[in-house]
N, C-alpha and C positions, 0 to 999 in steps of 0.2 A: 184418036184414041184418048181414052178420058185416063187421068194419073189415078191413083190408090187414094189423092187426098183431095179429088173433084168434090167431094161431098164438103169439105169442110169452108169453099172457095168465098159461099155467100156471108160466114162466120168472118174470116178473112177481111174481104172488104168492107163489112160494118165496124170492125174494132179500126181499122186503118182510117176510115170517115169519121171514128170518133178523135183519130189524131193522135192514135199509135204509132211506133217505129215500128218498120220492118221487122226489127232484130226481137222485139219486144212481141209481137205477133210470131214470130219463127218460136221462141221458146215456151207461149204456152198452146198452139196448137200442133209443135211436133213436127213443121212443115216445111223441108226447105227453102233458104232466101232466094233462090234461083227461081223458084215454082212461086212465091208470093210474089217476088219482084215482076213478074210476065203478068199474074192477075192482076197488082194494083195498081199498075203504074198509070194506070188512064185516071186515076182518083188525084184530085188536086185539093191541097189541103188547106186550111185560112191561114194567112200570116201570122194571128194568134198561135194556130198550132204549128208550125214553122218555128216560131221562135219559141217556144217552148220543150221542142223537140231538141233546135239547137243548146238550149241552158242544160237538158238533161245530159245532152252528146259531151258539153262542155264539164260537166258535173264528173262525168264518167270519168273523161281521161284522167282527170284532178286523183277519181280512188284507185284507176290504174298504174298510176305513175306511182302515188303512195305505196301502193303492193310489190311494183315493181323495184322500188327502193329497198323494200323490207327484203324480198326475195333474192337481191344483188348485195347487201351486206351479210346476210345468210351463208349466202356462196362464197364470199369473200371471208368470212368467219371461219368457213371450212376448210379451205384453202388454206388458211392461215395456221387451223389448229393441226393440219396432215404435216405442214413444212415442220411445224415446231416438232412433232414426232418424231418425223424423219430426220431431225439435227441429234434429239435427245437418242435416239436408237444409234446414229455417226458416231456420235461421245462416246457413249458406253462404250464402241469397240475400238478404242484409240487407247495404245499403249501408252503412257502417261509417263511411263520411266523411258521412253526412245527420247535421248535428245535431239534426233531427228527430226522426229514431229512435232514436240514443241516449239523447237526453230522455226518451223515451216508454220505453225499456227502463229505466232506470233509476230513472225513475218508478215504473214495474211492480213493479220487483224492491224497493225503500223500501217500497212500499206493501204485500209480501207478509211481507217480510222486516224492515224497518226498524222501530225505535221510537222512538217519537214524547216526547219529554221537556219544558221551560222553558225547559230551558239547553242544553240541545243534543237531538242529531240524531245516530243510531247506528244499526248494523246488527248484526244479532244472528242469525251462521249457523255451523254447525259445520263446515261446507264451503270449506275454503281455495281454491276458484277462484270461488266467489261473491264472497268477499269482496276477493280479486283484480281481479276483473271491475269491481266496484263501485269500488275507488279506480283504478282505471285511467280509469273515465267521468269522474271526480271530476277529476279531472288534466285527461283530455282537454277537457271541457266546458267547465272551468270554471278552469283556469290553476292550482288549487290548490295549495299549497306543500305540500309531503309533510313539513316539520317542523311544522306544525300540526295534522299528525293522528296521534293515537295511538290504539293498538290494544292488546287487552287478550285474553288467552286465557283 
């Protein structure tokens, strides 16, 4: 039984004799590599074209991996920008005046953040609203006088 694309088989093997890739033949006559790979594989190609097909195979990964990069920081972008959502939508609905939850955030944020010493009790972030945030609780919570804490960059 002849397949839907016996006609195109003689096409086929003249572009593969001139030291096409498979995949390069599959896309422009429409034909699947399963049904080309059976036609051409009796066609032996020159090491010219061998290694030319290799530099282009070798060429390829090089734009794939690039794409691949651009399309995994993409994702990782998006990722990033649903978490920040999802914290800034959290905020909003946190009672602000519960000294409950303050405690318990600032607890959190020590315990992620903070270092633990003998003589003292520090916060150690490169993020100027964290460390914001943190003597804002320290005030709120806790009456603390802002000339008893020093800060160090």
């Amino acid at each position: 039984m002849k397949s839907k694309w016996y006609e195109f088989k003689p096409v086929a093997r003249e572009l593969r004799k001139k030291g096409l890739s498979i995949g390069n033949i599959e896309h422009r006559l429409k034909i699947p590599r399963s049904t080309l790979s059976g036609w051409l594989k009796d066609i032996k190609l020159t090491p010219r074209q061998r290694k030319k097909l290799l530099v282009n195979w070798k060429q390829g990964l090089v734009k794939a991996r690039r794409k691949a990069v651009l399309w995994h920081h993409a994702q990782k972008e998006k990722r990033l920008e649903e978490a920040k959502n999802k914290a800034f939508k959290t905020l909003a609905e946190i009672d602000i005046e519960n000294k409950e939850v303050l405690e318990l955030a600032l607890a959190i944020l020590y315990m992620g953040e903070g270092t633990k010493k003998k003589v003292e009790t520090s916060i150690g972030s490169s993020n100027p609203l964290i460390l914001k945030f943190f003597l804002a609780l320290l005030k709120k919570l806790y009456k603390l006088d802002s000339s008893k804490i020093k800060c160090q960059l």
